[in-house]
C-alpha positions as CSV (number, residue, x, y, z in Angstrom):
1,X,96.8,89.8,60.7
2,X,96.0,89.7,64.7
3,X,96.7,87.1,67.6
4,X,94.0,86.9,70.2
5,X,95.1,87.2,74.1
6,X,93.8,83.9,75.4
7,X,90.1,83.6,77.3
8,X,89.3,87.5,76.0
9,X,88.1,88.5,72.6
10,X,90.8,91.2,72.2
11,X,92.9,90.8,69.0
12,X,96.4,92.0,68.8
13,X,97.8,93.5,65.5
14,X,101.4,91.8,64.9
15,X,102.9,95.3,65.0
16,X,101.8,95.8,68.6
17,X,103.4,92.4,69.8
18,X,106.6,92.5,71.5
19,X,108.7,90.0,72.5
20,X,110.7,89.2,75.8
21,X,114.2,89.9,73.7
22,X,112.6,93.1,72.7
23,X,111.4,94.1,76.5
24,X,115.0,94.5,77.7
25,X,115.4,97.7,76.9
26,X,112.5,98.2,79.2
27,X,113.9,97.5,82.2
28,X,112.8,100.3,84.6
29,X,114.6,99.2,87.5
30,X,114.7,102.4,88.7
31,X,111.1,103.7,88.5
32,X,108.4,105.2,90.2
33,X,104.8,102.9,90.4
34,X,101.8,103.4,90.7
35,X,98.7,100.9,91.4
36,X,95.0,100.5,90.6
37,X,92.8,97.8,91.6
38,X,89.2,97.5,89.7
39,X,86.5,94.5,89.0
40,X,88.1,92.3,86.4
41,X,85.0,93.1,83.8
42,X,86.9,96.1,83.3
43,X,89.9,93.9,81.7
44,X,88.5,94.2,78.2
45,X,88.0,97.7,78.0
46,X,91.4,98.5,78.8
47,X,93.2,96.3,76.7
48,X,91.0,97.6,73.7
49,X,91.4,101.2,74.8
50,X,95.6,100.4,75.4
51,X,96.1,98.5,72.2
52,X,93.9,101.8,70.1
53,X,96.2,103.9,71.7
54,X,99.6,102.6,71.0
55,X,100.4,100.2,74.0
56,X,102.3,97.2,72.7
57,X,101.3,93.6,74.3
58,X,104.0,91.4,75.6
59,X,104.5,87.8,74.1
60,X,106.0,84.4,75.5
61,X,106.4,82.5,73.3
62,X,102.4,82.8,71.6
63,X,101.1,83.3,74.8
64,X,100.2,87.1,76.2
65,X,99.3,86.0,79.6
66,X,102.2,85.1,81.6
67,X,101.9,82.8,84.7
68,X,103.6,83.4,87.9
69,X,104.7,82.1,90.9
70,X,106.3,84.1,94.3
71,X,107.6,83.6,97.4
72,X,108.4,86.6,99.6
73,X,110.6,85.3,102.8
74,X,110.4,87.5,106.1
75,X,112.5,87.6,109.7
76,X,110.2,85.3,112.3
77,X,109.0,88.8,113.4
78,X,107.5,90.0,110.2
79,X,109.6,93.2,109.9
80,X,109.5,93.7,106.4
81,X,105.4,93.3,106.6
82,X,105.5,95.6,109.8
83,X,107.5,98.2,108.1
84,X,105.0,98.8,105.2
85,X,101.8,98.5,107.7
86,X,103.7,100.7,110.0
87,X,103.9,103.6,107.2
88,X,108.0,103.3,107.2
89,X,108.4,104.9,103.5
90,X,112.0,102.7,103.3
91,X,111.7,99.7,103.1
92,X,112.5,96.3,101.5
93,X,111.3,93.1,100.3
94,X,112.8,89.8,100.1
95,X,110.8,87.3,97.3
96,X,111.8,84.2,94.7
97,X,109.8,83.8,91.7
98,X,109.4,82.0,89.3
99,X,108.3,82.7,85.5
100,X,106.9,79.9,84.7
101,X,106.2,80.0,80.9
102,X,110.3,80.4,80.8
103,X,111.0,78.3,83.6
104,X,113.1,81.5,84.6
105,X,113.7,82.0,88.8
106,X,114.7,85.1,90.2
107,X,115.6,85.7,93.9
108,X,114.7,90.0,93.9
109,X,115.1,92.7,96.6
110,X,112.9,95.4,96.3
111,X,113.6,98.7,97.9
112,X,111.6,101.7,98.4
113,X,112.5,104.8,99.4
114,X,111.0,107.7,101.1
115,X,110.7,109.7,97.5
116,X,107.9,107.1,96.3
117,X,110.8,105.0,93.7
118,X,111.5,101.7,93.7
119,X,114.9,99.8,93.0
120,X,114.5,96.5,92.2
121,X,118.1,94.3,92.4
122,X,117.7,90.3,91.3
123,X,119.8,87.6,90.1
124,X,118.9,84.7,88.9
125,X,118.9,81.3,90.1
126,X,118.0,77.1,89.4
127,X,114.4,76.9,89.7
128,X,114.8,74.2,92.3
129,X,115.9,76.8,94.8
130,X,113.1,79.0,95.3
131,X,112.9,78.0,98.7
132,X,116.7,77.0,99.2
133,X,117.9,80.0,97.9
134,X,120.6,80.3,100.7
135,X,122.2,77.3,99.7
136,X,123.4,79.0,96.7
137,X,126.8,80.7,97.6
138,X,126.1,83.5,95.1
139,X,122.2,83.8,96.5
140,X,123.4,84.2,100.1
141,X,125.7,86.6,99.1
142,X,123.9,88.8,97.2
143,X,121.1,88.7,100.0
144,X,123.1,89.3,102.7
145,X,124.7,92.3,100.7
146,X,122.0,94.2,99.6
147,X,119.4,93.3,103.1
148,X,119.5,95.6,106.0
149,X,117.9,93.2,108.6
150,X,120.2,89.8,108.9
151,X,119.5,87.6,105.7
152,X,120.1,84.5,107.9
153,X,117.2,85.4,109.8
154,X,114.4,85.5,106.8
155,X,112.8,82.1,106.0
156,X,109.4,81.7,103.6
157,X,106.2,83.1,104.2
158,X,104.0,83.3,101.5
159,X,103.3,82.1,98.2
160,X,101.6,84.0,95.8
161,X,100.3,82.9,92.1
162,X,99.0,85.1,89.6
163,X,98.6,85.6,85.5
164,X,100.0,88.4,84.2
165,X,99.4,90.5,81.2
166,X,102.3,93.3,80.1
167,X,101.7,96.2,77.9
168,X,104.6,99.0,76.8
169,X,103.6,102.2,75.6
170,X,105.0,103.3,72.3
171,X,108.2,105.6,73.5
172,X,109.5,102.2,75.6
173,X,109.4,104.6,78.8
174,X,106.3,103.2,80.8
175,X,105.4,99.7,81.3
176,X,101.9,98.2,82.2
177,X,101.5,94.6,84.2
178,X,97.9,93.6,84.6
179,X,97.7,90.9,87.2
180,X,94.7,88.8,87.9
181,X,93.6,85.3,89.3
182,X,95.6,86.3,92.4
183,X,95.9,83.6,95.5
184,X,97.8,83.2,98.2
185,X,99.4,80.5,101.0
186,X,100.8,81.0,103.9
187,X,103.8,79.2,104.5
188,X,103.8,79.4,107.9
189,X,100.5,78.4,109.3
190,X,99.2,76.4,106.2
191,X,96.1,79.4,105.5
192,X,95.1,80.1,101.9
193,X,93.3,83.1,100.8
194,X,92.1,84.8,97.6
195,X,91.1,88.7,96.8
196,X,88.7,87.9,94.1
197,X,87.6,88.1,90.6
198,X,90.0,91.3,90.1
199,X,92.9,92.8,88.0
200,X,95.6,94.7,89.6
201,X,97.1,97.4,87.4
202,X,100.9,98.9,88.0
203,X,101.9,101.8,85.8
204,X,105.9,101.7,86.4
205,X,107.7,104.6,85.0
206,X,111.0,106.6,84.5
207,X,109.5,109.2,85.7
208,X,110.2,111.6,83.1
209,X,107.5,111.2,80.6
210,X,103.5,111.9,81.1
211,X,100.9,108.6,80.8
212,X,98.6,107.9,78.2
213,X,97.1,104.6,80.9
214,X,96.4,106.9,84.0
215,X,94.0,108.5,81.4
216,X,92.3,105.3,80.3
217,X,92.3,104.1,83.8
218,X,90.6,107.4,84.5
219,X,88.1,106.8,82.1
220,X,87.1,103.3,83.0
221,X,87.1,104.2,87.0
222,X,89.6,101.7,88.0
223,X,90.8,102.7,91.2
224,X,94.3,104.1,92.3
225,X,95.3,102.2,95.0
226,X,98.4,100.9,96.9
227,X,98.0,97.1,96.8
228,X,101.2,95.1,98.4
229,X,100.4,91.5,97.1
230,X,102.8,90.3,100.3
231,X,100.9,92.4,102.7
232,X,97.8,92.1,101.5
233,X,98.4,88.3,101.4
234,X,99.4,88.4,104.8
235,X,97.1,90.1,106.0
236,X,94.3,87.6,104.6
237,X,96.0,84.5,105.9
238,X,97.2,85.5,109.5
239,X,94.2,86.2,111.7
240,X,96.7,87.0,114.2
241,X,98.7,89.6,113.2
242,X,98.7,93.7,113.0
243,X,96.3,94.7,109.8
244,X,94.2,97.7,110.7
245,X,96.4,99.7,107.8
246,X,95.0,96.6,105.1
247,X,91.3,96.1,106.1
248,X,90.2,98.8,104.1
249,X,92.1,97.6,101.1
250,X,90.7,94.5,101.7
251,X,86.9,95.4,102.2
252,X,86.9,97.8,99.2
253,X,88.6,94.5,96.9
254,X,85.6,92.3,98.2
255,X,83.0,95.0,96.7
256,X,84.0,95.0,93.7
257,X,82.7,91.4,93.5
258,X,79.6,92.7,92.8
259,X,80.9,95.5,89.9
């Protein structure tokens, strides 16, 4: 027997379902990633080609795409989008979100270092504070421990919503998100922007095992490509600000509207 990922035709066998309980031992907090951006025609294909080939598709409850709200929060400055366009390789990121089929929130520092791997620290919090996170003791705390720049000095500045679709390969090493329907808001100057009709592929690893996806991505000609949903985002939605390292990014995602 087989469930069907909503709005595609691609069934899943039940022994390639797994469920949120069952992704915990998938944590890859400490991983290396790596990102491909592509047409979203191409979404099919890979999900057959992932699911013939081992890959595992996540569940919420009976749903397989997961929706998804963010909010990454900067200092009035921008540094943390200034440091990525500026080509700093350490750097940090400061976002709430929300898991909305769970009604789970998360406020999450990501931090990148200059060897390419990513260490992602979050606790959770009431979903009514995504935006007031630092009037959670515990939030503020664990902000101000783990920023570098002042935490009392980052406020919101954009929203982003997306769907998501996980995969796992078979040895629980490497995990898949395929993200699509991607828009964003500016919370400080009331813009809103979207890429396009496209999916946004992020192979996160351990780093110790080879990838069956980079092959199939290969195959179906899907890009590899650094996308920062926050600077891209940005980028789109403040006319005013430095984005001469994101225009290219953003010309090549508005070509694939005709793919």
């Amino acid at each position: 027997m087989s469930l069907h990922i909503e709005s595609t035709s691609i069934a899943v066998p039940k022994d390639r379902v797994i469920t949120l309980e069952m992704m915990k031992s998938v944590k890859l907090m400490n991983r290396t990633d790596s990102k491909y951006v592509g047409p979203a025609a191409r979404l099919e294909p890979l999900l057959s080609a992932a699911i013939d080939r081992g890959y595992s598709v996540q569940a919420v409850g009976e749903k397989f795409i997961a929706e998804y709200d963010t909010y990454y929060f900067d200092t009035p400055s921008c540094d943390c989008y200034l440091m990525h366009h500026n080509g700093h390789l350490t750097r940090q990121k400061l976002r709430t979100r929300l898991y909305k089929d769970s009604s789970h929130a998360f406020i999450e520092i990501k931090n990148k270092n200059n060897r390419g791997r990513t260490k992602k620290k979050r606790m959770q919090i009431p979903p009514s504070a995504l935006l007031e996170w630092k009037e959670i003791p515990e939030a503020a705390d664990f902000a101000r421990s783990m920023l570098k720049l002042p935490s009392e000095t980052f406020s919101a500045a954009l929203r982003t919503s997306f769907k998501r679709i996980t995969l796992v390969n078979r040895e629980r090493t490497e995990r898949v998100t395929i993200d699509m329907g991607l828009s964003f808001s500016n919370l400080r100057n009331g813009r809103t922007a979207t890429p396009g009709d496209i999916i946004i592929v992020e192979v996160k690893q351990d780093g110790t095992t080879g990838s069956t996806m980079k092959g199939i991505l290969a195959e179906l000609k899907i890009r590899r490509m650094g996308f920062s949903k926050y600077c891209i985002g940005t980028a789109m939605t403040d006319p005013g600000i430095r984005q001469n390292r994101f225009k290219e990014k953003i010309r090549f995602t508005n070509k694939l509207q005709t793919c």
